[in-house]
N, C-alpha and C positions, 0 to 999 in steps of 0.2 A: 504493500500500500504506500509506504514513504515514497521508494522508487517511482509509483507511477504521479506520484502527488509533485515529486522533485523535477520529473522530466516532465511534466506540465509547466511547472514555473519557469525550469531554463527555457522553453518551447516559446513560452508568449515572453521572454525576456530577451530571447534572441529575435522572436517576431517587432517588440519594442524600439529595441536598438534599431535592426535596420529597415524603419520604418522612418520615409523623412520626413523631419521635423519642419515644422513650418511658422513662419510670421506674418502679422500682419503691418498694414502701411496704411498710413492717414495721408488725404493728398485735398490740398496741402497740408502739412503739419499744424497748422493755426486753423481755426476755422475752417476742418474737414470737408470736402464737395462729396468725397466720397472714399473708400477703402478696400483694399484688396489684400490677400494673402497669396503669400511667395513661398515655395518648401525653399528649406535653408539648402539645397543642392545649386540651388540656383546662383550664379554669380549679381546679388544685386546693390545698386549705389543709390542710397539715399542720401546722398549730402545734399541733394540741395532740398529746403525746405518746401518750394513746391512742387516736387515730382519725387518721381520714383523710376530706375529704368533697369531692366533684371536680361539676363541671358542665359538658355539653358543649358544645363551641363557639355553638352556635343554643341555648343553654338550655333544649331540650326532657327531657335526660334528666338525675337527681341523683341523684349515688352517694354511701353516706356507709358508711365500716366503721369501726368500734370496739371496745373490751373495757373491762370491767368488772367488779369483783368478782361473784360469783356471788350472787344473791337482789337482785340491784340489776336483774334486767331490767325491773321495768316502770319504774322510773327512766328507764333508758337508751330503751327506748320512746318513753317520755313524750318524751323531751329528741328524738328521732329523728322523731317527729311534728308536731313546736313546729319545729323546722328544716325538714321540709317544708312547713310550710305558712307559713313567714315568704317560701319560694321560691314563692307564688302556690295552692296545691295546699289547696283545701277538701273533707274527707271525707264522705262522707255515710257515718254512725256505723251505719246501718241495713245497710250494703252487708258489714261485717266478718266477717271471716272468719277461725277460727284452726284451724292442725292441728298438731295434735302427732306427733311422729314419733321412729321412732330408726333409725339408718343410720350406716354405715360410710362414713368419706370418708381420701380419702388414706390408707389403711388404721388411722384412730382411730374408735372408738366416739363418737360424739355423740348426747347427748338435742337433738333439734332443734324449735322452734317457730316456727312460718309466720302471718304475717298480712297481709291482703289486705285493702284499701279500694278504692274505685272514691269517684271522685269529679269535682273539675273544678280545674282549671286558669285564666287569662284564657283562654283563648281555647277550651275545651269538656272534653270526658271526657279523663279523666286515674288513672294508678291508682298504688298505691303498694302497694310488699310489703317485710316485716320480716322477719326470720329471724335467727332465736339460736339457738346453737349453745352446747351444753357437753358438751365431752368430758371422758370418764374418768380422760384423763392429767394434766388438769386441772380439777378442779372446784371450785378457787378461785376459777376467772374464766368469764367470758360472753363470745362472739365475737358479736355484729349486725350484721347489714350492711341497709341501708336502700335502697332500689331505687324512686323514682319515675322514672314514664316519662309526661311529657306528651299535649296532643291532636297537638300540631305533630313528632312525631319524626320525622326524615327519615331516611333512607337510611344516610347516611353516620355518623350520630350512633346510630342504633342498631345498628349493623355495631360499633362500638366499643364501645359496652357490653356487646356481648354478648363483643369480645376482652376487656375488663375484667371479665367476672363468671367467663370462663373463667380468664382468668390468676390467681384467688385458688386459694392452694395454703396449704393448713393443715401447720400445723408445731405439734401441742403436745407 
């Protein structure tokens, strides 16, 4: 009975350990627009107080969220596209795509705007999507989250970005 009581504990101890751990992210740091969680595998840089920008283990997927005053999106853009492609990611400017939208998330009103490149990567097709968000509660600031996904994404690295793009919960 002890042995099988003992090999239960190391069992979910060693299930524990190499299970990854994960945090979360307020964005911006002050006055939250909204938050997501990152597993700690993830290479991510929060210095700066209004964003967040994380890469996955194998470098195939780049997640960046931020806020900004309101009428600075194409700034924040611009700065959100200069980042991906300092991480390998060339657009072809012809592939763009923009939709405007309006929808209720986390029950806030949001004017939302989506943009879509296809492009390439080192190693082949590669795409990248923007989305800005301002809601009602708030229309002093602009929410972005920036989404490139490589040629190379595996399994495991996009199984986690999609628990990271599920785990953002708006708060304005």
């Amino acid at each position: 009975m002890r042995l099988t009581t003992a090999a239960i504990a190391l069992g979910l101890a060693l299930l524990v350990a190499g299970s990854a751990q994960a945090k979360s992210y307020s964005v911006p740091a002050s006055k939250p627009l909204a938050s997501l969680t990152i597993a700690d595998d993830w290479q991510t840089n929060n210095s700066d107080p209004d964003g967040v920008v994380t890469l996955s283990p194998d470098k195939s997927i780049l997640i960046a969220a931020g806020a900004a005053p309101a009428g600075d999106e194409d700034n924040v853009v611009r700065g959100l596209v200069e980042l991906i492609g300092q991480n390998g990611f060339k657009a072809d400017d012809s592939s763009k795509k923009a939709v405007p939208s309006d929808d209720n998330i986390d029950g806030n009103h949001a004017k939302i705007s989506t943009l879509t490149y296809l492009g390439k990567d080192e190693k082949g097709s590669a795409s990248v999507t923007i989305t800005s968000y301002i809601f009602d509660k708030r229309p002093d600031q602009v929410f972005v989250t920036g989404l490139l996904v490589g040629s190379t994404v595996s399994g495991p690295a996009g199984d986690a970005a999609h628990t990271i793009m599920q785990s953002l919960h708006f708060t304005p």
